[in-house]
C-alpha positions as CSV (number, residue, x, y, z in Angstrom):
1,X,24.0,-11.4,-6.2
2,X,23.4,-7.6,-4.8
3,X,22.3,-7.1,-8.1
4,X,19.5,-9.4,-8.3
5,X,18.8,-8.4,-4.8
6,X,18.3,-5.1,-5.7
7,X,16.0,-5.3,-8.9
8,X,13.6,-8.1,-6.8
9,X,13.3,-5.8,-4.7
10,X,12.6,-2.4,-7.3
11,X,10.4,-4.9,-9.0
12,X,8.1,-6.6,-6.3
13,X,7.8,-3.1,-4.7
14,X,7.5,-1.0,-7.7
15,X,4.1,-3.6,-8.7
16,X,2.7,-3.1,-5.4
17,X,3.0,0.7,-5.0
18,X,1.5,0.4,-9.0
19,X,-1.4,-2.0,-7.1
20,X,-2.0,1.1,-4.6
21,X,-1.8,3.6,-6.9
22,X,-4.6,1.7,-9.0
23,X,-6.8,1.5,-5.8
24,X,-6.4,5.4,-5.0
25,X,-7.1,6.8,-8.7
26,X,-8.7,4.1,-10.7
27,X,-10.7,1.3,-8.8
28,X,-12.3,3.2,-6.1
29,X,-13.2,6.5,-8.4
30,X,-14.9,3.2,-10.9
31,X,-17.0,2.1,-7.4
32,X,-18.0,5.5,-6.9
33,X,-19.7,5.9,-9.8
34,X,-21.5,2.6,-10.2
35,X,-25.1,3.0,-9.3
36,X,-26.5,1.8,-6.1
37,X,-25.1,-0.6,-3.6
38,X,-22.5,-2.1,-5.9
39,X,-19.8,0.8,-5.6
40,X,-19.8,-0.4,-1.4
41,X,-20.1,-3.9,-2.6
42,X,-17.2,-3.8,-4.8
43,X,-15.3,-1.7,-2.5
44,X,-15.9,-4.9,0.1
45,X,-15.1,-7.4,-2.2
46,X,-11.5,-5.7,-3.0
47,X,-11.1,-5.2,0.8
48,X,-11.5,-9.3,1.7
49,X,-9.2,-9.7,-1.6
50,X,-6.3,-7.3,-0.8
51,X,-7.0,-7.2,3.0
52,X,-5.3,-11.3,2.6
53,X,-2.6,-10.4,0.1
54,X,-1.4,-6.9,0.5
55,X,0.0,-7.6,4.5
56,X,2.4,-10.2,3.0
57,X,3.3,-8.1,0.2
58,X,4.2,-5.3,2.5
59,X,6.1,-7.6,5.0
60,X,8.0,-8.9,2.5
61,X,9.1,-5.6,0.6
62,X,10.1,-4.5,3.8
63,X,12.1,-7.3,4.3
64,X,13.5,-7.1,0.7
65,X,14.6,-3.8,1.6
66,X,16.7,-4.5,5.2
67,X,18.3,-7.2,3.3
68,X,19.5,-4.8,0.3
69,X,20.4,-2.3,3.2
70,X,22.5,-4.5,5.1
71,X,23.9,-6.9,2.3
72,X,25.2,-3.5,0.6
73,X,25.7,-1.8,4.0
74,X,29.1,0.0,2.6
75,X,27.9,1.2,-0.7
76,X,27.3,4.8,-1.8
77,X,23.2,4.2,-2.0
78,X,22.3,2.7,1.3
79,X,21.5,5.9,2.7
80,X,18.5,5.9,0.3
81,X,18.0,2.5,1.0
82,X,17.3,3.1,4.0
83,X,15.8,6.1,4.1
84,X,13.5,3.9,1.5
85,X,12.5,1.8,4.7
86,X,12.1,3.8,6.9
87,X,9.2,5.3,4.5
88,X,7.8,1.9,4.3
89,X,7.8,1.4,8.2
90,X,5.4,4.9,8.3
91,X,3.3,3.1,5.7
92,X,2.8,0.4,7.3
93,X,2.4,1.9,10.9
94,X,-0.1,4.3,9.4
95,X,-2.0,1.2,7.4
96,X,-2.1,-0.4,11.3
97,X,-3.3,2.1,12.8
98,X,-5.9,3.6,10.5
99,X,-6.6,2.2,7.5
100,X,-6.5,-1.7,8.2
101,X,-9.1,-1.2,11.0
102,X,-11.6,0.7,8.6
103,X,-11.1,-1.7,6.0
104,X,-12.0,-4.9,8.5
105,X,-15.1,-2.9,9.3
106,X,-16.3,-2.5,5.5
107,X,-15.2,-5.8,4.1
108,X,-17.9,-6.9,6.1
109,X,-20.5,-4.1,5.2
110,X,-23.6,-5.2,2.8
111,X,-26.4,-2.9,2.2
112,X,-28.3,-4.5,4.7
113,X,-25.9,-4.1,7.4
114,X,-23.9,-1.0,6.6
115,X,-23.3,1.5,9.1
116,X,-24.9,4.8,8.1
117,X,-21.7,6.4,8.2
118,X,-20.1,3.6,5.6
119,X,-19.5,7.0,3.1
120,X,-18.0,9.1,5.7
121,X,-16.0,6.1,6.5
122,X,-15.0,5.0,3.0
123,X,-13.9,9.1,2.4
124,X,-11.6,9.0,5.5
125,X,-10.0,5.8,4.1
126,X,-9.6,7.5,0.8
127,X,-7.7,10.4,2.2
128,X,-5.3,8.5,4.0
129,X,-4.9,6.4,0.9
130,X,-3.7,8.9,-0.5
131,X,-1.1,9.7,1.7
132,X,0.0,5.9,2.1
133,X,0.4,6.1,-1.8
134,X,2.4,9.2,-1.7
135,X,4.4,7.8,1.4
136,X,5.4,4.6,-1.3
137,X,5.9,6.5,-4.1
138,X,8.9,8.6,-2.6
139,X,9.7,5.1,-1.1
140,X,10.1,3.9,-4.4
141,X,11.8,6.8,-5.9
142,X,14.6,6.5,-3.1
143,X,15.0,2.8,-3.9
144,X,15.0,3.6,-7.5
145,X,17.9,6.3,-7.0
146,X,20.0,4.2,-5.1
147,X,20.6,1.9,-8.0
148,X,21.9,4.7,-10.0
């Protein structure tokens, strides 16, 4: 039963950091370069779309990942397990923090109501992006080394 518990949760957190990863180096670098308002459009559309779905997928990872750590509480990996979580809980407190509150502000943003720093505000959500998807990724890796 650990087992199973242990690839769900590899698998269902493995496709979401891939989901991230996707945002940070392939969907957003594909809005910047489409001419016009479209690239902010686009960027709005994905923000109403993931903004509903990524929350639960985070919540339940994380869930996913205190029940691996406390169902195999006395094997050799649950340091990594853990340690796994506790990246998960920066990610999440840095998404709460900085990038969920930009992203309610530009899922709403057209071209007629745009702030006129929507670039300046859409670069600063980039960059800690990035750092939420590097936060995952070692998250991942851990999680990944614990099985082995």
């Amino acid at each position: 039963m650990l087992d199973a518990l242990e690839v769900l949760t590899v698998v269902s957190f493995g496709v979401m950091v891939g989901v991230e990863f996707s945002v940070a180096f392939v969907m957003n670098p594909i809005f910047k370069g489409l001419p016009e308002d479209s690239g902010q459009l686009g960027r709005a559309h994905g923000g109403r779309m993931l903004g509903a779905v990524m929350p639960v997928w985070y919540f339940s990872s994380l869930a996913l990942v205190v029940v691996w750590a406390v169902a195999g509480w006395h094997d050799q990996g649950v340091g990594l397990v853990v340690a796994s979580g506790v990246l998960m809980v920066v990610s999440v407190v840095m998404s709460l923090l900085v990038l969920v509150p930009i992203n309610n502000r530009g899922k709403t943003w057209t071209p007629e109501n745009r702030p006129a720093d929507w670039k300046q505000q859409t670069d600063t959500w980039d960059r800690y992006h990035y750092v939420r998807v590097a936060v995952l990724i070692a998250a991942l890796v851990l999680l990944v080394a614990a099985l082995v």
